[in-house]
C-alpha positions as CSV (number, residue, x, y, z in Angstrom):
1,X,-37.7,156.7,2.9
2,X,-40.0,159.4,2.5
3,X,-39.1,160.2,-0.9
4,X,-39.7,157.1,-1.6
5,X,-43.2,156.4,-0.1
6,X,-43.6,160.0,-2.5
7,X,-42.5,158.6,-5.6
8,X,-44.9,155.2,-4.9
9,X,-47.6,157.1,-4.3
10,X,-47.1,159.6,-7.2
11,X,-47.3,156.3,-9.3
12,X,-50.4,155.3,-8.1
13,X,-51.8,158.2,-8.6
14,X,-50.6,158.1,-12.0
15,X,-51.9,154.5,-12.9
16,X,-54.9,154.1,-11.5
17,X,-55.5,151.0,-12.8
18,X,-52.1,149.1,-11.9
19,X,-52.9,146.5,-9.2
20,X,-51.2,146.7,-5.9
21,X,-48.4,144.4,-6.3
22,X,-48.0,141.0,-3.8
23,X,-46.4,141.6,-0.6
24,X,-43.2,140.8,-1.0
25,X,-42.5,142.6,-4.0
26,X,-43.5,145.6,-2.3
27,X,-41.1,145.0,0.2
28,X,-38.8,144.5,-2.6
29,X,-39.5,147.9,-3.9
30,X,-39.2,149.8,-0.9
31,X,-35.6,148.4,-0.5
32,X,-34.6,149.2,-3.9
33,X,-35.3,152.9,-3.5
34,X,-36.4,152.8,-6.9
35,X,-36.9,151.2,-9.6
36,X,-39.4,148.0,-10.2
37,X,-41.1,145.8,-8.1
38,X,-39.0,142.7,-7.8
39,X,-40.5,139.5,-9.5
40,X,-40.1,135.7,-9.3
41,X,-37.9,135.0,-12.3
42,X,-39.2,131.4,-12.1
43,X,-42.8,132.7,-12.6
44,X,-42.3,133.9,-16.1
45,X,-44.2,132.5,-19.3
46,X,-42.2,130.5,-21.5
47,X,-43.2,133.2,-24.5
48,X,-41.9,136.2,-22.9
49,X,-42.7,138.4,-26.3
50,X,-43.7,142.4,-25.9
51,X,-45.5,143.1,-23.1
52,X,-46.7,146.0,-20.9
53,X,-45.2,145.2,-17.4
54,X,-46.8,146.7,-14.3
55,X,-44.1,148.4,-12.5
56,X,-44.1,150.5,-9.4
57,X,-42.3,153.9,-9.9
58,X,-40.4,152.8,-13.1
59,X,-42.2,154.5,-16.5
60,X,-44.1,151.8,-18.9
61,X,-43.7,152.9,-22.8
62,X,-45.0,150.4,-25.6
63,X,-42.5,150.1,-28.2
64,X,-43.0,151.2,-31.9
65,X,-42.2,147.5,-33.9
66,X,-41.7,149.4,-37.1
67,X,-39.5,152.0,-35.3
68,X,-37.3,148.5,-34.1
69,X,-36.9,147.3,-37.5
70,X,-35.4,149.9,-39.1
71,X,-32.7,150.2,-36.3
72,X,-31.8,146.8,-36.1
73,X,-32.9,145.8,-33.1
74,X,-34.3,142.3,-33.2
75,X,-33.4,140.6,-30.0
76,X,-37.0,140.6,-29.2
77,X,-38.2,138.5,-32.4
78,X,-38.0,134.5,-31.7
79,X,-38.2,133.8,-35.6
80,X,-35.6,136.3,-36.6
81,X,-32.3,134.3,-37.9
82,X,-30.5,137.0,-36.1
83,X,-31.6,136.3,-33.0
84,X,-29.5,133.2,-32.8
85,X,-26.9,135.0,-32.7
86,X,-27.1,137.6,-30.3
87,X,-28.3,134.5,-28.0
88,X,-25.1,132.6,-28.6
89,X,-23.5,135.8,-27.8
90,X,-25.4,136.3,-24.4
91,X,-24.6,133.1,-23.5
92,X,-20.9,133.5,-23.8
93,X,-21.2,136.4,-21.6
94,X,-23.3,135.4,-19.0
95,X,-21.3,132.3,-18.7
96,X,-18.2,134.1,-18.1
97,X,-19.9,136.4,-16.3
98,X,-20.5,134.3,-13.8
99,X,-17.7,132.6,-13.5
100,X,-16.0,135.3,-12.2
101,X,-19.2,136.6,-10.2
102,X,-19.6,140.0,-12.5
103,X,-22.6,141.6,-12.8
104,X,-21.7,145.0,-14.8
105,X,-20.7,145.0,-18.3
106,X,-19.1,148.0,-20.3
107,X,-19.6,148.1,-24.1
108,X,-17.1,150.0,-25.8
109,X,-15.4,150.2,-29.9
110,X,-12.2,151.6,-30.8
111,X,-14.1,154.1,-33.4
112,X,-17.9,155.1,-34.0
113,X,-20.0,153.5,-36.4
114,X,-18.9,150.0,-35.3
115,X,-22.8,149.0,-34.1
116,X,-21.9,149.3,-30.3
117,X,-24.8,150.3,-28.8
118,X,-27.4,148.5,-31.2
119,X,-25.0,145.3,-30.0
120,X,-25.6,146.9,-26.5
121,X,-29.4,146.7,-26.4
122,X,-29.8,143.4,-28.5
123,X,-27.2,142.0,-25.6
124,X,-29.5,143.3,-23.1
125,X,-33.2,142.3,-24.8
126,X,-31.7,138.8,-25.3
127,X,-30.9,138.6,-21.3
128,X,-34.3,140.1,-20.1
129,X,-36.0,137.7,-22.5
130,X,-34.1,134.4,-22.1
131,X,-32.6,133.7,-18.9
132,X,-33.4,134.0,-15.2
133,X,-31.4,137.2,-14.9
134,X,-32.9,140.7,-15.3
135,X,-31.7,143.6,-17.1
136,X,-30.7,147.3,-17.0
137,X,-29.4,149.3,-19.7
138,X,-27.7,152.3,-19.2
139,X,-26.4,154.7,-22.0
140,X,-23.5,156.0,-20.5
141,X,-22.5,157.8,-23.9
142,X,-22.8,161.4,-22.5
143,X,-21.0,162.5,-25.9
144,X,-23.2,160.6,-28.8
145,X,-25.8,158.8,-26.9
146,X,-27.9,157.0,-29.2
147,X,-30.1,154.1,-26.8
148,X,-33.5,156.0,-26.4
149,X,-33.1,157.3,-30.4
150,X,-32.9,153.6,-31.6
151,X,-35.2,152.1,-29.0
152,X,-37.8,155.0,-30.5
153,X,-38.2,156.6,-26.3
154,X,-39.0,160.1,-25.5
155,X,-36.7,161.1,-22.4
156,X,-37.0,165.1,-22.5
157,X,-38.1,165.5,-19.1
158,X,-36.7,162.7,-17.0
159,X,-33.1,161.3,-18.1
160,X,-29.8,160.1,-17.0
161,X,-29.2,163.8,-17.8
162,X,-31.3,164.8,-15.0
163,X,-30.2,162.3,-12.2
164,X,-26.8,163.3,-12.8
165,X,-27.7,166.9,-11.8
166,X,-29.7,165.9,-8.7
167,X,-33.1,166.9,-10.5
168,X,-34.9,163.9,-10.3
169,X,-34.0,160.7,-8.1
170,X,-32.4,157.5,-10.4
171,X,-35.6,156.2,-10.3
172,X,-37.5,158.8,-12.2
173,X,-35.3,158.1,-14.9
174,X,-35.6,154.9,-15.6
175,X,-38.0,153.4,-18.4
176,X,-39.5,150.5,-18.7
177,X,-39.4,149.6,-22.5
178,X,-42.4,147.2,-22.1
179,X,-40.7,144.1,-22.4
180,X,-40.1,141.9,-19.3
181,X,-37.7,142.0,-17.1
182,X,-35.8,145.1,-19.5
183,X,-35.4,148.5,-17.4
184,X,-33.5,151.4,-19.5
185,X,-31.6,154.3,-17.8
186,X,-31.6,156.7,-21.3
187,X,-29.5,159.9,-21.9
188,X,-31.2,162.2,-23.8
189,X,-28.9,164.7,-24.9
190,X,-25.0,165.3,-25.2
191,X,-23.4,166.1,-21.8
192,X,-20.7,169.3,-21.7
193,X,-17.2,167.8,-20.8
194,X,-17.8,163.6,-20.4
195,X,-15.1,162.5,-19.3
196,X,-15.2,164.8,-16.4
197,X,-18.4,163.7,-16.1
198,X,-17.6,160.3,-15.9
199,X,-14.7,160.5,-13.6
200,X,-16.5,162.1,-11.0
201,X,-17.9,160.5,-7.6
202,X,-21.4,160.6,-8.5
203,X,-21.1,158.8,-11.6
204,X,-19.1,156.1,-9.8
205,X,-21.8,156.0,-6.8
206,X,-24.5,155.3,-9.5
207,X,-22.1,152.2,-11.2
208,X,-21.7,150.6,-7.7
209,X,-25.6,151.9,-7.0
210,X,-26.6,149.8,-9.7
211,X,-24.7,147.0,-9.2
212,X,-26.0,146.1,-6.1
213,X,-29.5,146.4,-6.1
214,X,-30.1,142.8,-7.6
215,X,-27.7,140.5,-7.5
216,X,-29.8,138.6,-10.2
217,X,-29.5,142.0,-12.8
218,X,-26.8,142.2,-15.3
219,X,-26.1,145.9,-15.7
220,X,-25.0,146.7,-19.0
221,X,-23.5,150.4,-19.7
222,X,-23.3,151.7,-23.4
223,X,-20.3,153.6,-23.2
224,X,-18.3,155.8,-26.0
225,X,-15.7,154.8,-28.6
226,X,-11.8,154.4,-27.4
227,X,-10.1,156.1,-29.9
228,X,-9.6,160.2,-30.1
229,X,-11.5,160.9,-26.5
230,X,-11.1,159.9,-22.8
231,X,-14.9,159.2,-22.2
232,X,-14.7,155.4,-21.9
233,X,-11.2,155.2,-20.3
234,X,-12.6,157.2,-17.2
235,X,-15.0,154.9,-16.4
236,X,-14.0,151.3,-17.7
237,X,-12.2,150.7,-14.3
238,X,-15.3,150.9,-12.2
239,X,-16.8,148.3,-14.1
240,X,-16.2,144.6,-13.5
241,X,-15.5,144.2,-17.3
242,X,-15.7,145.3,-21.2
243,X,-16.7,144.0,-24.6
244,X,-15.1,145.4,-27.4
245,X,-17.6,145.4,-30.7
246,X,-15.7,146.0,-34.1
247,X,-17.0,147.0,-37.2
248,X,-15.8,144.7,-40.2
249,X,-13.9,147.4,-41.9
250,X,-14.6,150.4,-39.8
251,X,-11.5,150.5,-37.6
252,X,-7.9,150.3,-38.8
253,X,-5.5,147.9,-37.4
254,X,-4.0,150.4,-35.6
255,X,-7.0,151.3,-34.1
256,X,-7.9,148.7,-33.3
257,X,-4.5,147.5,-31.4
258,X,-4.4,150.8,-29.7
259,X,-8.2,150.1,-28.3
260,X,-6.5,146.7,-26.9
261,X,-3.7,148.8,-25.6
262,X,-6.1,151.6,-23.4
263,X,-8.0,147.9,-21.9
264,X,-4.9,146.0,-20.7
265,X,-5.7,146.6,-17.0
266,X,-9.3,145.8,-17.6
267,X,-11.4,142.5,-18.1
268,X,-11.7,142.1,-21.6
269,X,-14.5,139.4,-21.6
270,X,-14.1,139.4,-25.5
271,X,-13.9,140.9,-29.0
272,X,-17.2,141.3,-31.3
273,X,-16.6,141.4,-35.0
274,X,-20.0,143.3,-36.1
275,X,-21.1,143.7,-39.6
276,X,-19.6,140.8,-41.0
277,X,-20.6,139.3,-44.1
278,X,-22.0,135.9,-43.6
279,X,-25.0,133.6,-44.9
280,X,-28.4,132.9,-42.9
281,X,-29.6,129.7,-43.5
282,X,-33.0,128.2,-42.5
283,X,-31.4,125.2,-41.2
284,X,-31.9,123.6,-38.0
285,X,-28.4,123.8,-37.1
């Protein structure tokens, strides 16, 4: 408790100017042990475009549009015809998702270059933005991570990286990306042996950490590619499921049957064919 009362205060000191938050969501925050004040989903504007959020404890950085654009990540733009479909895709998920009462999502390929992780953050922009659920995104990539590069963050102090190690509390990590109801857990650099890594006890303490803070917060974890290493298969398990993203024309067949064969004893929620080929129309349908 005292580290947290710490951290709060630290923040304050920080951000002057942030307003003290109502009641209850400092109540909220004081139970998370870290984090972002809680808010009332039901209370959020219909245009929920790119904002700064007042948080307690969690970092606030304003995103670089251009920086967005030429990484691909559009989740965030209402008019862009791509959009539509990373919604219908959130909405399949979410859907079985809740069916089955899940609330942590791995996001794997057989081999790299398939678009996982820019699949991985759309997924997660489009369920901040457009639903009554709140999201976290953690790059769990410890090999190639890739999150804060695309999403244009500097993490060289505070990082997954650093949590792991016990040098900074989970919530010192964490970045708010300055879009509502959106909190990032980035890796900023490569971490020596990864699989170990993410077979150990302190890597599944943060999964089951994380998963029950809110029961209203899809976690979604970036994780590495199936084929040729062990980093995804030693953590899969821990999580309630997996999506698999393909390529179009970046995995063999092979590979792509053998990536089936490593998830048997998981919960595939589904198969995402990325960079396919296909025609945007303006049409309403």
């Amino acid at each position: 408790m005292e580290r947290i009362k710490e951290a709060i205060e630290r923040a304050k000191r920080e951000r002057v100017s942030v307003p003290p938050p109502p009641q209850d969501a400092k109540a909220d925050a004081s139970r998370d042990g870290g984090g972002r004040a809680a808010e009332d989903p039901d209370s959020r504007p219909k245009d929920s475009s790119l904002r700064s959020v007042k948080y307690q404890q969690t970092k606030v950085v304003e995103l670089d549009m251009e920086h967005l654009a030429s990484h691909r990540i559009f989740a965030h733009l209402k008019n862009n015809p791509m959009t539509a479909y990373i919604d219908m895709l959130r909405t399949q998920v979410l859907q079985k998702m809740d069916e089955h009462g899940w609330r942590t999502l791995g996001v794997t390929s057989p081999t790299p270059g398939s678009g996982k992780s820019l699949i991985a953050i759309n997924l997660a922009i489009s369920i901040a933005r457009h639903t009554q659920k709140t999201a976290l995104l953690v790059d769990l990539d410890l090999r190639r991570p890739k999150v804060a590069e695309y999403l244009g963050l500097d993490c060289r102090v505070d990082s997954l990286v650093s949590a792991l190690k016990g040098k900074v509390d989970i919530s010192e990590a964490m970045v708010n990306p300055s879009i509502r109801h959106l909190v990032v857990l980035p890796t900023s650099r490569p971490v020596a042996n990864p699989a170990e890594a993410l077979a150990s006890k302190r890597v599944a303490n943060l999964i089951s950490d994380l998963r029950e803070r809110y029961e209203s917060r899809i976690v979604i974890f970036d994780l590495a590619p199936l084929v040729n290493t062990d980093d995804a298969l030693s953590v899969v398990p821990k999580m309630d499921a997996v999506l698999m993203v393909v390529g179009n024309g970046m995995s063999t067949k092979r590979e792509i049957e053998e990536s089936m064969r490593h998830l048997q004893s998981t919960s595939l929620l589904g198969v995402v064919l990325n960079k396919a080929e296909t025609d945007i129309t303006p049409a309403y349908y």
